[in-house]
C-alpha positions in Angstrom: -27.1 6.0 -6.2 -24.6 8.5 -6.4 -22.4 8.3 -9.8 -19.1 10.4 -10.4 -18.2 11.5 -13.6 -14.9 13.0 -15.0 -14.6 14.5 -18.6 -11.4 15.4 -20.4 -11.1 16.3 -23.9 -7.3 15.2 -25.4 -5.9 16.4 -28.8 -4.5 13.1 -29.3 -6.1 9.3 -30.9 -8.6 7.3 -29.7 -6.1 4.3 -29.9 -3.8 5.9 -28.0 -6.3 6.6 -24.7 -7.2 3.1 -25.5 -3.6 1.5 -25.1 -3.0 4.3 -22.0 -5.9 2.9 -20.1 -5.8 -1.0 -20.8 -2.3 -1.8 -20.9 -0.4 -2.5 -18.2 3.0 -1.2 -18.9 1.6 1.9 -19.8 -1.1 2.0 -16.7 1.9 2.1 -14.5 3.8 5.0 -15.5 0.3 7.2 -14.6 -2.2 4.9 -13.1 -1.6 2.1 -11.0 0.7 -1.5 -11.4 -1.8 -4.0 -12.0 0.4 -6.8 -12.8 -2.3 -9.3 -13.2 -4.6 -7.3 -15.6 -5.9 -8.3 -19.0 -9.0 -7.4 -21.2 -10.3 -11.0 -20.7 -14.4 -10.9 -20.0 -14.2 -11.9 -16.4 -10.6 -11.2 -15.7 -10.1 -10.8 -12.4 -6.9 -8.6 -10.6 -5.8 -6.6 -8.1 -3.1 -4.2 -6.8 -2.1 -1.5 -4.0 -2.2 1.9 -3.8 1.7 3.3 -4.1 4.6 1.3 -2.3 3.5 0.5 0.9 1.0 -2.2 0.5 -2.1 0.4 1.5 -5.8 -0.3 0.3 -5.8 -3.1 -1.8 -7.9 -3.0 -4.5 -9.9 -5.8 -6.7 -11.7 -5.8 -9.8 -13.1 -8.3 -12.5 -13.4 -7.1 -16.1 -17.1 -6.4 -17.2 -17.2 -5.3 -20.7 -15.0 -4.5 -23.4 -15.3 -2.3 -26.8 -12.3 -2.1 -28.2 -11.3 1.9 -28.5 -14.5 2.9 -27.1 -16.0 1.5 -23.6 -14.0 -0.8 -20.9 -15.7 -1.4 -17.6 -15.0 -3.1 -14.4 -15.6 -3.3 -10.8 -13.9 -1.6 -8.2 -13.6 -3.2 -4.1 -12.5 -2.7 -1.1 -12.0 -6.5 0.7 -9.8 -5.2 3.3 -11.9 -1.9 4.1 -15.4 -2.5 3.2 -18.2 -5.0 2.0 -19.3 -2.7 -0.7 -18.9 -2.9 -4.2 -19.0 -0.3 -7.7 -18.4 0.1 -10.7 -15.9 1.8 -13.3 -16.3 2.8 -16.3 -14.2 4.3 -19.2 -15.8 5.8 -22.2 -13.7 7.2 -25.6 -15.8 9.6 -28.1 -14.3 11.4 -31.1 -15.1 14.7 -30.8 -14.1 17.3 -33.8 -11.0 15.2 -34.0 -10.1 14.6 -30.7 -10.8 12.4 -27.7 -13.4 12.8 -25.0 -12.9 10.7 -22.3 -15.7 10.3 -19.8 -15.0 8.3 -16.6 -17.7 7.1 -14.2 -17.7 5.4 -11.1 -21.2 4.4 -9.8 -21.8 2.7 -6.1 -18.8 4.5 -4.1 -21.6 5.0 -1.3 -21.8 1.1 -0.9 -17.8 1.7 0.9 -19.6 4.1 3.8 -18.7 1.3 6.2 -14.5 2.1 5.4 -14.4 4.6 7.0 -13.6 8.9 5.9 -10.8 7.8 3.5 -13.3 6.5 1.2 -16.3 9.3 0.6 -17.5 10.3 -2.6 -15.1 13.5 -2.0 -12.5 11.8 -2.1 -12.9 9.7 -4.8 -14.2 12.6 -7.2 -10.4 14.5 -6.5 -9.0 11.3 -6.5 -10.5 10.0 -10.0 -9.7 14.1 -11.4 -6.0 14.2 -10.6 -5.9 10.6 -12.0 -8.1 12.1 -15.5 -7.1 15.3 -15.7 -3.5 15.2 -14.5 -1.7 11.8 -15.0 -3.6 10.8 -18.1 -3.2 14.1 -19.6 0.5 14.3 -18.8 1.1 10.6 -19.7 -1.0 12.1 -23.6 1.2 15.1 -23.5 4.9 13.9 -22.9 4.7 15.6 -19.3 7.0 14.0 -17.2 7.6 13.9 -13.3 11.5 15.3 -12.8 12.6 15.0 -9.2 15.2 17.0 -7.2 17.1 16.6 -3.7 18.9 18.1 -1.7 20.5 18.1 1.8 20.6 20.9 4.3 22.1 21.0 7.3 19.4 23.3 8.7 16.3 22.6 10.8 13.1 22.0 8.3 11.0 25.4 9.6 14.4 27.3 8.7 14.8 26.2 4.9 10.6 26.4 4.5 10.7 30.0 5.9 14.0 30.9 3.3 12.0 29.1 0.8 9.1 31.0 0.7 10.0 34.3 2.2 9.8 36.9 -0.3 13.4 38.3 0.1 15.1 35.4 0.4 12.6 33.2 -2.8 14.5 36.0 -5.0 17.5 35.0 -3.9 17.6 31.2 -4.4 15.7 31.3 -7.3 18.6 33.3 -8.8 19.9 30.2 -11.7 16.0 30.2 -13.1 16.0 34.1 -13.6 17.7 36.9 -11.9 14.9 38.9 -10.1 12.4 36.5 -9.8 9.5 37.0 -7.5 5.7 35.9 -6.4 3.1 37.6 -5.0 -0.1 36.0 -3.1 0.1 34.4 0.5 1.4 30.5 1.1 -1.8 29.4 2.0 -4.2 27.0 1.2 -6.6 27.8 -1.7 -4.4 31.2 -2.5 -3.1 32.3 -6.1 0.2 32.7 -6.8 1.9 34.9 -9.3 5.5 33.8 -10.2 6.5 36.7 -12.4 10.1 37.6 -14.2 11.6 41.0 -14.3 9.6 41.4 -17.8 6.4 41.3 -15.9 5.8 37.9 -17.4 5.2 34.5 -15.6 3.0 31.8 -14.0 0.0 32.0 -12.1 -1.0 28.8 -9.8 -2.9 28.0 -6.6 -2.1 26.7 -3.7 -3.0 22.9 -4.0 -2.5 21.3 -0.9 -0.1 22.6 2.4 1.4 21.2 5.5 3.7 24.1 6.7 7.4 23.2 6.7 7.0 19.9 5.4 4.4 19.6 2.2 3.8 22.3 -0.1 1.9 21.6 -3.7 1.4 24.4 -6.3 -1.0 23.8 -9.0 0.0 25.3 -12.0 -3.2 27.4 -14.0 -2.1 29.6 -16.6 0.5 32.4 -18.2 1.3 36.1 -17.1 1.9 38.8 -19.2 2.6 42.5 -18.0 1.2 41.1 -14.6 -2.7 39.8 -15.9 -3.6 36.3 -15.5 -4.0 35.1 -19.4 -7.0 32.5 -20.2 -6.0 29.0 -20.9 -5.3 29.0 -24.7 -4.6 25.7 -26.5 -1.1 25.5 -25.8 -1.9 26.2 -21.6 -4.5 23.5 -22.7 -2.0 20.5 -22.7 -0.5 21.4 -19.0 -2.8 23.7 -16.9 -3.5 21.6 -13.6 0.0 20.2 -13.7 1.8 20.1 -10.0 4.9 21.4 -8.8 5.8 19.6 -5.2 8.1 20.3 -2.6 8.5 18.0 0.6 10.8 18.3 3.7 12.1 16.0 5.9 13.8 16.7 8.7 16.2 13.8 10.5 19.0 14.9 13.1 19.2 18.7 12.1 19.6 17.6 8.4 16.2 18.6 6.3 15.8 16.7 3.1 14.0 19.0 0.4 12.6 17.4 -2.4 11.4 18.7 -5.5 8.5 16.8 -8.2 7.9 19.1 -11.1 5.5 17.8 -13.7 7.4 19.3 -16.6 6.9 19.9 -20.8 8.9 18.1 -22.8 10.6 21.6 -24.0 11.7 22.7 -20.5 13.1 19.2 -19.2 16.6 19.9 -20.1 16.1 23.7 -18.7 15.1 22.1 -15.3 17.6 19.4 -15.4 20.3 22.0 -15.5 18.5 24.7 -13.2 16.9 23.2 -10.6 20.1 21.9 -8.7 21.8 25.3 -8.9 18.5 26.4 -7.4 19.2 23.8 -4.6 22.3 24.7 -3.7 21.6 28.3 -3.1 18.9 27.5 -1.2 21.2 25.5 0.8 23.8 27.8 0.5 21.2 30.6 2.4 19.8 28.2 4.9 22.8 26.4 6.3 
């Protein structure tokens, strides 16, 4: 039986990874909107991934340690006849939480088809650890920008990540602003300042002129990749995401920035004016 398992260290309570992963008006703002969920010994509930009534999910409530161990399973009914198991583990570790996730049985779902291999459900159950916990721990929240350009989509992706022109409508963040690395899939990026200071990141995930993800790693200084000290700690893996949509020679570009608590106002007032240069160089 193959068994996945996820480990994340937070500097934050053991209560507090408790209450993030049992209740459910926390479980929505990361996790998923289980309205029928309780920590009831045979508790049984259900719910969808995102808004459009995909992959419904079931599970019945297993066992229960309050601030250490809650486990469940984990179906398929629409998909598959198989079956697994979840589980959630809390250690205190030199005053902090370990959190170890594992999800036993996901080979049981073979007959569901390629949505559902062990792959999946290891990057799946990582960005859910490692990402959305960690942000929910953290204060990181998901700030989202839009704009309308009266440009075809290919057009505002190719002033959007030329070179030249990234300078340009990048402008309201900092005045000479560039990157260096390809826009490809797997490739690092280096966002770097005038001071030779920045942000490296990878290329998460890319459909060109319409999906671009950047996965943020770590901080630049005079133009060398820095490790990940404590501070990097509390956001490295964090995602920057920029979708278009193009509808009757009008492209849509959306921004989702997971973003410190420190730099939400920053963005809030920057972000737009990046926008509207960006539209202002497109249209």
């Amino acid at each position: 039986m193959s068994i996945i398992t996820i480990e994340a260290i937070f500097d934050t309570t053991k209560e507090k990874v408790w209450e993030a992963i049992t209740q459910p008006e926390i479980m929505k703002i990361w996790y998923f909107d289980i309205a029928n969920f309780n920590l009831n010994i045979g508790n049984k509930f259900s719910f969808y991934e995102g808004g459009k009534k995909e992959y419904l999910h079931e599970g019945e409530v297993l066992k229960v340690e309050e601030d250490k161990l809650f486990q469940h399973t984990w179906l398929h009914p629409e998909q598959s006849k198989g079956s697994s198991i979840v589980t959630w583990k809390i250690d205190e570790v030199d005053g902090k939480s370990k959190v170890t996730l594992t999800h036993e049985g996901v080979e049981s779902f073979a007959d569901a088809g390629t949505n559902f291999t062990l792959a999946n459900y290891e990057m799946g159950w990582n960005a859910l650890v490692k990402t959305n916990l960690r942000n929910y721990l953290y204060g990181i929240k998901k700030i989202v920008f839009t704009q309308e350009i009266k440009a075809a989509a290919e057009t505002v992706w190719n002033k959007m990540w030329d070179k030249k022109s990234y300078t340009e409508w990048t402008t309201p963040f900092c005045a000479g602003t560039y990157f260096t690395g390809e826009i490809e899939l797997g490739s690092r990026i280096h966002f770097i300042a005038p001071s030779f200071e920045g942000m490296y990141s990878d290329v998460f995930y890319l459909i060109p002129n319409k999906l671009l993800i950047f996965k943020h790693i770590g901080m630049l200084k005079d133009l060398k990749e820095l490790p990940i000290d404590a501070e990097a700690e509390k956001w490295t893996g964090s995602f920057e995401t920029y979708k278009l949509n193009e509808e009757d020679g009008i492209t849509t570009v959306t921004a989702e920035i997971d973003c410190v608590p420190e730099y939400i106002n920053y963005m809030n007032e920057k972000f737009p004016l990046a926008l509207q240069e960006l539209k202002k160089i497109s249209e």
